[in-house]
C-alpha positions in Angstrom: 178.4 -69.7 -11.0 180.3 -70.6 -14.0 183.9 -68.5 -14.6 183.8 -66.2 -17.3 186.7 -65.4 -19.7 186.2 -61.9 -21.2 188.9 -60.9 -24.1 188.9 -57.2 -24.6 189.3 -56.3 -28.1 189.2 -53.4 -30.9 187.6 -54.0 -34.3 190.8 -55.1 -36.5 190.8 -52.4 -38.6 194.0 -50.8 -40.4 195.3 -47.7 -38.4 193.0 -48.6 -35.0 194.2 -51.1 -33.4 197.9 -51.1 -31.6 199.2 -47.8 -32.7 202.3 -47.5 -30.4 203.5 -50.8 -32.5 202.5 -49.2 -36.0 205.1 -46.5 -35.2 207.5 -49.3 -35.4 206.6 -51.8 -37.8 204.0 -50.1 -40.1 200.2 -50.0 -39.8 199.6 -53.0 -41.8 202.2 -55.3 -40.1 200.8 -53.8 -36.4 197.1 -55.0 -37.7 198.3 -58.5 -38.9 200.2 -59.0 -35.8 197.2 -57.7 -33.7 194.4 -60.1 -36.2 196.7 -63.3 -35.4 197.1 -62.4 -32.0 193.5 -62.0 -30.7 192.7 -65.0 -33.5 194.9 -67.5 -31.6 193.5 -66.0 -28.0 189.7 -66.7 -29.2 190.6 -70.5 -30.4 192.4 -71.4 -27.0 190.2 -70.0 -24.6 187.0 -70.5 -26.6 187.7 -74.5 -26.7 187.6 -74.9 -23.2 184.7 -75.9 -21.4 185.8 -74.6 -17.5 184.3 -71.1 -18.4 182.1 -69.0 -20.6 183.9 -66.4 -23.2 182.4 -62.8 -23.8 183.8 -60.6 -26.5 184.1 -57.1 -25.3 184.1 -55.4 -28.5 184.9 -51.5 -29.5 183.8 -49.5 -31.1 180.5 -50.8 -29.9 178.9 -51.1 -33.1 181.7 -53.2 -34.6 180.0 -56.5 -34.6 181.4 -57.7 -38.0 184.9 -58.4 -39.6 186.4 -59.9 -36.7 188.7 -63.5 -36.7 185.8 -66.2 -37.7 186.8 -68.3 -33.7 184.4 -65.4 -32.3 182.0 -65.5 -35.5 180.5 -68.7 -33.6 179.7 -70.3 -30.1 180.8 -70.3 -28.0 181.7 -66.2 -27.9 179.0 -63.8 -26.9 179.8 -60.0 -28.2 179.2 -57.4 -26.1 180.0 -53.4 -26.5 182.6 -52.4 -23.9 181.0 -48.8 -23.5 182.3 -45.4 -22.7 185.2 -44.7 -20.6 189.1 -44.8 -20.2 190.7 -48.7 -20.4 190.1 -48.8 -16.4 186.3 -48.1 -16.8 186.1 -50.2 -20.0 187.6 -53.3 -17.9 186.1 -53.3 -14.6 182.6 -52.8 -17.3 183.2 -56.0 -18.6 184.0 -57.7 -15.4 180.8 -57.2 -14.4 178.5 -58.2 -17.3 178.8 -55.7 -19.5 177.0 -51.8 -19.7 174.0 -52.1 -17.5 175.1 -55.9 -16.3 176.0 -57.7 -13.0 177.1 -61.1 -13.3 178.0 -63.1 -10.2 180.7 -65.4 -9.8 184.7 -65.0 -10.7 186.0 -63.5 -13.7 188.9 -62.3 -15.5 189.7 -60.5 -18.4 192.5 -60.2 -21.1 193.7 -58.1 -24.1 193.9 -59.9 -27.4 197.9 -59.1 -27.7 199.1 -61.9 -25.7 201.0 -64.0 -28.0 201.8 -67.1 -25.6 198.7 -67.2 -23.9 197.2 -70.3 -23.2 194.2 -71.7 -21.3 196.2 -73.1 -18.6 198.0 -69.4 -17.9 194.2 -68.8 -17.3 193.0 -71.9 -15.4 195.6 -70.7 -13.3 195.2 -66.7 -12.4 191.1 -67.7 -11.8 192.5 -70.8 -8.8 194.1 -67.3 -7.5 190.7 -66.0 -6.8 190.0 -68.5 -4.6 192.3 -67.1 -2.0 192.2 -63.4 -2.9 189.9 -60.8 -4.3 191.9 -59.7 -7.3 194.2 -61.1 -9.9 196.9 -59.6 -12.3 199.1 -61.2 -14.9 202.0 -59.1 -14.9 203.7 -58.2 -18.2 207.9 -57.2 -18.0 207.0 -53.8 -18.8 205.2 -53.1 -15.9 201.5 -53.3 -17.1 199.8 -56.6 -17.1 198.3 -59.1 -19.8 195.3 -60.0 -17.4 192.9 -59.0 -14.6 190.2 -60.6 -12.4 188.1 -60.3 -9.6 186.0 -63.2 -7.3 183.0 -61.0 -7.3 182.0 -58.7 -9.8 183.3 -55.1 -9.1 180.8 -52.6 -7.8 182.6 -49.7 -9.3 183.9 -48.3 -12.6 186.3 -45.8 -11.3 188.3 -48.4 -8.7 191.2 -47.7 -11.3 190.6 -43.8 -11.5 194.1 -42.8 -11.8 196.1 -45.3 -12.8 199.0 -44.7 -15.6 197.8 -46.6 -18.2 200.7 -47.7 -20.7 203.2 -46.8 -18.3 205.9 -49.1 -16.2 203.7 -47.7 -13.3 200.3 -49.2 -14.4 200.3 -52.3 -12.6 201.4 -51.3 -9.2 199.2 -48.3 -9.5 196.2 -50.6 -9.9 197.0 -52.8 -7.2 197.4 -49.9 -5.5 193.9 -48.4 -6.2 192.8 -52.0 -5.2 194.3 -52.1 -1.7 192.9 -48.7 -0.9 189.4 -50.3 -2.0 190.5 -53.2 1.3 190.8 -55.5 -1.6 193.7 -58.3 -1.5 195.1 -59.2 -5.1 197.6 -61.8 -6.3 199.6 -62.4 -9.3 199.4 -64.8 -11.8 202.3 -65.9 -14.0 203.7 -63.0 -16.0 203.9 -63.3 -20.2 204.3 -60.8 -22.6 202.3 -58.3 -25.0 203.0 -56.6 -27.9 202.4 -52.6 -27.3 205.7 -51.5 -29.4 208.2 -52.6 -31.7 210.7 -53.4 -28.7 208.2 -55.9 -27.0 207.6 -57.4 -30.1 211.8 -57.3 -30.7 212.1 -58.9 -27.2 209.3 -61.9 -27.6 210.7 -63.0 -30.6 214.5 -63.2 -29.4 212.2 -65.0 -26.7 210.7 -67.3 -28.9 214.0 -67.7 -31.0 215.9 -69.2 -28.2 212.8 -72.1 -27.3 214.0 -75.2 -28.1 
């Protein structure tokens, strides 16, 4: 089966999306960060041919007013459905509400500035030597995760401290219990507050 690529995203709408950066830069700055953001995520991965894309979207009836890359093919929209993030994820992983797809997948946020469809090319080789993937992030969470084979269950991340330095030992933690074996791709950043945001663009400052 093909790979699939699943972006998980909020409707870009002022005062929804990435509110722990709002409290730092303003609601309309946080919103054109996120829009630019999950616009550049949707033309890198959509272009490439290695894997199909899904649009996990929320709230579930926001089909419209997103960046025009996901207004056409190769992106198919689907609601991410009820739940806390780890439900929400491991939903999507599998196909969707209601859906089991076969084959690897992995999924990302659309607040990954430096992402890039090699970062993703390489977390998915991962799975063929473990069952689980993370991208770590420097604040302890992580900008991506994947499994080889669809997970089975919505609550293997019951628990977990979401938006905390905890979260991503904490889910590989929930994993292991499961007997699951993870590895981890390359780490890059995301923006969830003004600091991270402070900190990637020192980062991207000092590039030459």
């Amino acid at each position: 089966m093909r790979p699939r690529v699943v972006v998980l995203a909020k409707a870009p709408r002022l005062g929804r999306v990435k509110r722990r950066l709002a409290r730092g830069v303003g609601e309309a700055e946080a919103l054109r960060i996120y829009r630019a953001c999950l616009a550049a995520t949707l033309r890198r991965l959509g272009r490439d041919p290695r894997w199909d894309c899904v649009l996990a979207v929320a709230p579930d009836r926001a089909l419209t007013g997103w960046p025009r890359p996901c207004q056409t093919r190769p992106w198919q929209t689907r609601p991410q459905g009820h739940g806390d993030l780890g439900e929400r994820m491991l939903r999507g992983l599998a196909g969707g509400p209601g859906g089991r797809r076969r084959g690897p997948a992995v999924l990302v946020g659309g607040d990954i500035p430096e992402i890039t469809a090699a970062a993703v090319a390489g977390a998915l080789a991962r799975l063929r030597r473990a069952d689980a993937v993370f991208g770590p992030s420097e604040d302890g969470g992580y900008w991506l995760i994947g499994f080889r084979r669809p997970p089975r269950r919505t609550d293997l991340l019951a628990g977990v401290r979401w938006s905390s330095p905890q979260a991503l030992a904490d889910s590989r933690e929930r994993l292991a219990r499961a007997g699951l074996t993870t590895e981890l791709a390359d780490p890059l950043a995301d923006l969830d507050d003004r600091e991270s945001l402070r900190r990637w663009r020192r980062t991207a400052r000092s590039r030459p």
